[in-house]
N, C-alpha and C positions, 0 to 999 in steps of 0.2 A: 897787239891789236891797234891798227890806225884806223885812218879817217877819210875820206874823201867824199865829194863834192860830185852829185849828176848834175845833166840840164834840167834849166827850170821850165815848166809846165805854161803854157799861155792862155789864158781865157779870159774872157770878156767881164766878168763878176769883177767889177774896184775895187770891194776887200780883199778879195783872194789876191790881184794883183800889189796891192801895196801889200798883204801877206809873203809873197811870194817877192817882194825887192826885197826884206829883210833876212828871210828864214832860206834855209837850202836844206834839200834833201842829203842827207847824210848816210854814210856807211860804216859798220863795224865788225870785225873777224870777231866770233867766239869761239875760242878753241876746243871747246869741252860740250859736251863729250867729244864730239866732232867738229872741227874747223865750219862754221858756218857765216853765213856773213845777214848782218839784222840792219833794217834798214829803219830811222830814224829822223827827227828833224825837233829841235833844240831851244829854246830863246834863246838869245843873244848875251842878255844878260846873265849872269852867273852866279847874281844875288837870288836870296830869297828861297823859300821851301819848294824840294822837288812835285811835282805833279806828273806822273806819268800817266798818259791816255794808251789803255789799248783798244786795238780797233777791232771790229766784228769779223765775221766771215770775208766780207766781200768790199771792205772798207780800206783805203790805203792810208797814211799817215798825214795826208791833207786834210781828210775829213774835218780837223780839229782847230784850222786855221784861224775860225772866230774866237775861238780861246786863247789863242796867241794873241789876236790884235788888244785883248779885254784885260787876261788877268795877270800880267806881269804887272801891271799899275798897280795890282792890289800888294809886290809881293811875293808874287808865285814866280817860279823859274819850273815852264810848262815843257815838256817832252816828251814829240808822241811817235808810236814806236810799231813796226810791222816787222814781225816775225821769221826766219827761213821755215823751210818745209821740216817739222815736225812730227813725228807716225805718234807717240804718246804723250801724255800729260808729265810724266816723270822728266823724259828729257826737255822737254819744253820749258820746266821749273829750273832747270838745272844752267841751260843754255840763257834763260834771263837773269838768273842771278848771275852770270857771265856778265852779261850786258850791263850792268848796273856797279859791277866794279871797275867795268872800263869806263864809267862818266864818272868813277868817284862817288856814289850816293850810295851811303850808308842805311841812311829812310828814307823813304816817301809816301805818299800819300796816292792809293791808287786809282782809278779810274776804267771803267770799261764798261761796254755798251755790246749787249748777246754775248756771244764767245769771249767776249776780252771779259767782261766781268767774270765768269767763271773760271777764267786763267787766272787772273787774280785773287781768285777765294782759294784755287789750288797753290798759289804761290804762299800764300797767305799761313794756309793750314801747315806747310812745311819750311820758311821763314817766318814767323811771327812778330820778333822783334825786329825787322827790315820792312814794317808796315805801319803807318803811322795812322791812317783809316781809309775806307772802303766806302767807294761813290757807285752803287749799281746801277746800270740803268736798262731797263727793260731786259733784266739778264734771268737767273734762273742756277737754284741750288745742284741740279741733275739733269744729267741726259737721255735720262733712259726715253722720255718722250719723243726723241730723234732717233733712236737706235733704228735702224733701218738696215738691210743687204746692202754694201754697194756695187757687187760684182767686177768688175775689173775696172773701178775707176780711174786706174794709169793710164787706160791703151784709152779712154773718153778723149775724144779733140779738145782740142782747149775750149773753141770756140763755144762749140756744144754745152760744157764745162760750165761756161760762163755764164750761156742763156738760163739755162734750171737754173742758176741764182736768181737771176732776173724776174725771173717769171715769180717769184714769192715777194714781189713786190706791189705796193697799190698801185690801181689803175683807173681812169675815167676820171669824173671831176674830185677834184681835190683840193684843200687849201693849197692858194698861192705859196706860202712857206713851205709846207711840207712836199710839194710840186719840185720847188727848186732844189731841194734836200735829195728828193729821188731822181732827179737830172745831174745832179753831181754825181750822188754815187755811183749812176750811169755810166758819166763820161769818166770816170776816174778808174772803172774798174779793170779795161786795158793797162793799165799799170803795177796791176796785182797778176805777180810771174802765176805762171802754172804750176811749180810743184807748190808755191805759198799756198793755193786755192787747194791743191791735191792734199796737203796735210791738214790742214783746216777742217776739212770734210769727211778725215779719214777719223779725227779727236772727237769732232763735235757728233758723231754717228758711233761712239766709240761708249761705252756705258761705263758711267761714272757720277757720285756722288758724295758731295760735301754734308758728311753726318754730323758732325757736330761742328759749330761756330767756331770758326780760327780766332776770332778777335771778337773782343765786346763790343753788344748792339749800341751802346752808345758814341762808339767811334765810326758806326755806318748809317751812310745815307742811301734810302732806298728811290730811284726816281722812277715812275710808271708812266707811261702814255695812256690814258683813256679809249683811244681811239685804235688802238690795235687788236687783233682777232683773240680770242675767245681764250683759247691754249693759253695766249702768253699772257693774257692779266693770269691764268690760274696758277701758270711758271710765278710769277712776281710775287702771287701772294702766297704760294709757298716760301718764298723765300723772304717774307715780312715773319716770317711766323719761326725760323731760324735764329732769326737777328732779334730775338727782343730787347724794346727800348728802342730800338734804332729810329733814326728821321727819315718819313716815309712824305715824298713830296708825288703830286699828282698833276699831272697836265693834261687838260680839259683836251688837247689836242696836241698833237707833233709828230705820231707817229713813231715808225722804226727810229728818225734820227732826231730826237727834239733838241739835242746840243747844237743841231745847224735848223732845223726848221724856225725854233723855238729859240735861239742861242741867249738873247738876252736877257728871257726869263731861267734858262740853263744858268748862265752865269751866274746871276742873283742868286737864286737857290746857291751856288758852290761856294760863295764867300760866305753866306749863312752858316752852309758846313763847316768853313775854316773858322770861323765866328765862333759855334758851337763849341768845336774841339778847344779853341783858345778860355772858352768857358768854362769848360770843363778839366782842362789843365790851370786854369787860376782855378778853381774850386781846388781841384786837389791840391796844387801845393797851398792854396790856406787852411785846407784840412791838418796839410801834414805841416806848416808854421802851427796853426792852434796847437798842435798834437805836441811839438815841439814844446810849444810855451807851458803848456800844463805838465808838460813833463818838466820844464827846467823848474816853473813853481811848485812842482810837489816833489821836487829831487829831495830837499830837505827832509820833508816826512819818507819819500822813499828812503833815505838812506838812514835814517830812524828807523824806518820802520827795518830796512835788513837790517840793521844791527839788533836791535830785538828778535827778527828773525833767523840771524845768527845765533845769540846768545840761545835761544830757545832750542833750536838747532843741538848747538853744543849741549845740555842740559840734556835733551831728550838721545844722546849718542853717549852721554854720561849712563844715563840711566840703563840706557842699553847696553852700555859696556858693563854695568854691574849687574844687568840680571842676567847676563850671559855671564858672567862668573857667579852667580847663584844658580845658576843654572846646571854649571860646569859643577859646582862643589855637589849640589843637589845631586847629579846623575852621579858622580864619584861617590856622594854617601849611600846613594843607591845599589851602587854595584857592589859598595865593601859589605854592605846589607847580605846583598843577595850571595855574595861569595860565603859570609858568616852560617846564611841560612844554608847554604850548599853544605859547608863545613860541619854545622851540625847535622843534620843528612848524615851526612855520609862518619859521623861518629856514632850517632845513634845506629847505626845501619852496623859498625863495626860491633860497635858492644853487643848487639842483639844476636850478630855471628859468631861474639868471644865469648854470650851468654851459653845460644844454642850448642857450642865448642864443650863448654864449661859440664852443661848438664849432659851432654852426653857423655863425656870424660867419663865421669863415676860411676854410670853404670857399665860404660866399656870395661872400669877399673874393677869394681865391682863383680862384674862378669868375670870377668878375666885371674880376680883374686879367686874366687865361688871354686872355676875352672882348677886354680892351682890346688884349691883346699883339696879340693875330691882328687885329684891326682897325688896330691903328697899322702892323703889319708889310704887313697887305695896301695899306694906305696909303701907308706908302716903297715897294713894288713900284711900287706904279700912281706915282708920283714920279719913280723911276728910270728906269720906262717913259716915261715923256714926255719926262724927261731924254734917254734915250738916242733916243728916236724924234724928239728937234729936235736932237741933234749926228749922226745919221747923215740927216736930211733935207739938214743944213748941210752936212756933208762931200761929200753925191750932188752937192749944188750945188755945192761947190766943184769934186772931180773931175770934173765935166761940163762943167764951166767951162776946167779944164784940158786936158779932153780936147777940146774944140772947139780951144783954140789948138793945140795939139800937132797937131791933126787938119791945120789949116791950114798949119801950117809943113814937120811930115812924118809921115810915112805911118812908124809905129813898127814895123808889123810886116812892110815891105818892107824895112826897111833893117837887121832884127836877124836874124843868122842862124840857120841854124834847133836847130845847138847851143844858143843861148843859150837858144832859145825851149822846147826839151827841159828845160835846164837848170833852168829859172823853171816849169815846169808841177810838176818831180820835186819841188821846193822847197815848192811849195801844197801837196801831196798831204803828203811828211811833217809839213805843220803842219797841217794836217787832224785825223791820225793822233794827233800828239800831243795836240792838243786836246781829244781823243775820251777820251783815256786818263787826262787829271788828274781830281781830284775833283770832285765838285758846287760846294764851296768854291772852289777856286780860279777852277773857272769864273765864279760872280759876285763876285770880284775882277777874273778881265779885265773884265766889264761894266761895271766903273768906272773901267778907265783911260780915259785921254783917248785920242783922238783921235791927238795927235802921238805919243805914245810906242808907239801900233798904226805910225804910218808911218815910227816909226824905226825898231823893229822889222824889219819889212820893209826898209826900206833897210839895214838893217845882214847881212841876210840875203842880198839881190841880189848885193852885192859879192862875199861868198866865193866865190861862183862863178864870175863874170865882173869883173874891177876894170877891163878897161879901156874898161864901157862907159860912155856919155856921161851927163849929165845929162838929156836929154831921153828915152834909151833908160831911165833908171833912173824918171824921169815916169812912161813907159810903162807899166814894171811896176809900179810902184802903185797905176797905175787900173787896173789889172786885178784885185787883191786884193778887191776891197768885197765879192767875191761870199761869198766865203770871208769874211770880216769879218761879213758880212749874215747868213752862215750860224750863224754863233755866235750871235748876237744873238739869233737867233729860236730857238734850243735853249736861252736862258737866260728868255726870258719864260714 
């Protein structure tokens, strides 16, 4: 990005002319976004805090020329500055911080009157610390009051163009000051290209609003003309009501431009502002000296006091660290508890299973012995029965055996008479009798004598009645018994 140098402007005004032997119109390329080129003019000097002026709609970078002759004595290293054609506010931010790396100026302090103020509140809200404070002057938070159609403003003639500006300005009698204010900006406005005027117009009709305060109200000065129409005091005091705290300066009269109507009440007021700011920057850093000093004087008790606050620290991360191992132990004694409790559970639960196991056992045992009893006993029955059903098969056989010889040799019941034979029937009958009478026990106990002790029995029984009969008569009655014998036998099966 260079520099160069137009021709200088002639008019009859003495300030402006010794204005104009010092200062030249200047040029600068900003690359970004788009190669544009912004037109500027400078003081001479190089000292001293930046002050950038921007200018309104229809205002070129001369407008400011009473500032130049005024406030580099105070100080200021002044810089006022006229824009290329712009369609938005975003590239316009973007294209000025451009500008301001090519002078070198890292802060400044900003300035602007209508439109330039509200360029500057947008530059403001998106640079913050590239703004050291905000001079408004008859500017305005939002657009939306201009928002208006403008239908094909390109294909407008310049000329045309130029007069609607015009025409929004005073007219008829006027103060001399403010007379001369609106005859410059008149005669200067041929110097503002057309597409400058086209972008201007296209921003300032374009809706847009600074919401919240980019910088604190007491880094900004608010300046109001009195004298202007209705809208823009209401534009102004909106914008007093953004900026609280801020210094709100009022002029009984000046109109649109009171920096040139008015310049040397203008001035006065801006040194005030720099004044203020310098006031307000000594306040602060003896804030922050005091702040300093109490801090280095109570460094001692502060560093007492952290070291108590350490050591308490420590203490209470002690105590933390043991009751988080009281803790730890606690929930470990806990869980051995609760496993213990588990443990007996589940043995009590065992044993009342090994109980339940237990009682039933013996009666399965029980059962199950009861079962074998009556099976082994039905089993010596049916033993005994076979027993006794092969010694009474053997005995039928033997007595039959006997009673065929007997049959053969003699006829028993021809030759016994008939007492005996009374005798031996009365003799069956009461062992019958008797028979019938013992218990179920002894009954199967005869079932198990033998054989010979049933026929001695009997033979011991024949006798008492009759001794002197024979051997073969006492045969006789033997084989007569089985019946009675037989009969027993089968009341014990």
């Amino acid at each position: 990005m260079g520099t160069t140098e137009s021709q200088p402007v002639k008019i009859t005004d003495p300030d402006y002319a010794v204005f104009k032997e010092n200062h030249a119109l200047m040029q600068v390329t900003a690359n970004y976004p788009t190669p544009k080129v912004w037109n500027f003019i400078r003081s001479p000097i190089d000292k001293g805090v930046p002050a950038v002026f921007l200018c309104s709609t229809m205002t070129t970078p001369e407008v400011y020329y009473r500032q130049f002759l005024s406030l580099p004595a105070y100080g200021v290293r002044v810089f006022s500055v006229l824009e290329p054609y712009y369609e938005t506010y975003e590239e316009w931010v973007v294209g000025f911080s451009c500008f301001l790396d090519s002078q070198h100026i890292d802060s400044c302090h900003l300035i602007g009157t209508g439109l330039g103020g509200f360029l500057a509140q947008c530059y403001t809200r998106t640079f913050p610390k590239r703004v050291l404070s905000l001079v408004l002057i008859n500017s305005f938070p939002s657009t939306i009051s201009f928002v208006q159609p403008l239908g094909n403003i390109t294909m407008t003639p310049t000329k045309q163009l130029k007069q609607n500006l015009l025409s929004n300005l005073p007219i008829g009698e006027i103060e001399t000051g403010i007379a001369d204010a609106v005859n410059f900006v008149i005669a200067k406005i041929d110097d503002v290209s057309r597409d400058t005027l086209v972008g201007k117009l296209l921003m300032q009709c374009t809706e847009e609003t600074i919401e919240k305060p980019p910088i604190d109200g007491k880094y900004v000065s608010i300046m109001t003309s009195l004298d202007i129409n209705d809208s823009s005091r209401l534009r102004s005091e909106s914008l007093r009501q953004l900026y609280p705290g801020s210094r709100e300066v009022f002029f009984k009269t000046g109109g649109d431009f009171p920096f040139l109507s008015r310049s040397e009440d203008f001035n006065m007021h801006f040194r005030v502002h720099l004044r203020h700011l310098q006031n307000v920057t000594n306040n602060e850093a003896e804030n922050d000296t005091a702040t300093n000093e109490k801090q280095t004087k109570a460094s001692p008790k502060i560093d007492s006091a952290m070291t108590q606050l350490s050591d308490i620290k420590e203490e209470i991360n002690k105590d933390k660290y043991s009751k988080e191992e009281n803790d730890e132990e606690l929930e470990s004694s806990t869980q051995i508890s609760n496993k213990e409790s588990t443990l007996t559970e589940e043995t009590l639960t065992n044993d009342n299973l090994q109980k339940e196991i237990d009682d039933s056992q013996p009666k399965e045992v029980e059962k199950e012995q009861s079962s074998y009893d009556d099976l082994k006993m039905e089993e010596e029955k049916e033993e005994v029965k076979e027993v006794i059903s092969e010694v009474t098969i053997k005995d039928t056989q033997v007595l039959e055996e006997k009673q065929e010889q007997s049959d053969e040799t003699i006829n028993p019941t021809s030759e016994i008479p008939d007492e005996k034979q009374d005798a031996i029937k009365e003799t069956t009958n009461n062992f019958e009798e008797t028979k019938e009478d013992q218990p179920q026990q002894q009954e199967f106990e005869k079932m198990e004598l033998s054989t010979e002790q049933v026929e001695s029995e009997q033979k011991s029984e024949i006798p008492s009645s009759n001794s002197s009969e024979t051997p073969e008569q006492q045969q006789q009655d033997v084989s007569s018994s089985p019946e009675a014998y037989n009969d027993d036998v089968d009341i014990q099966m």
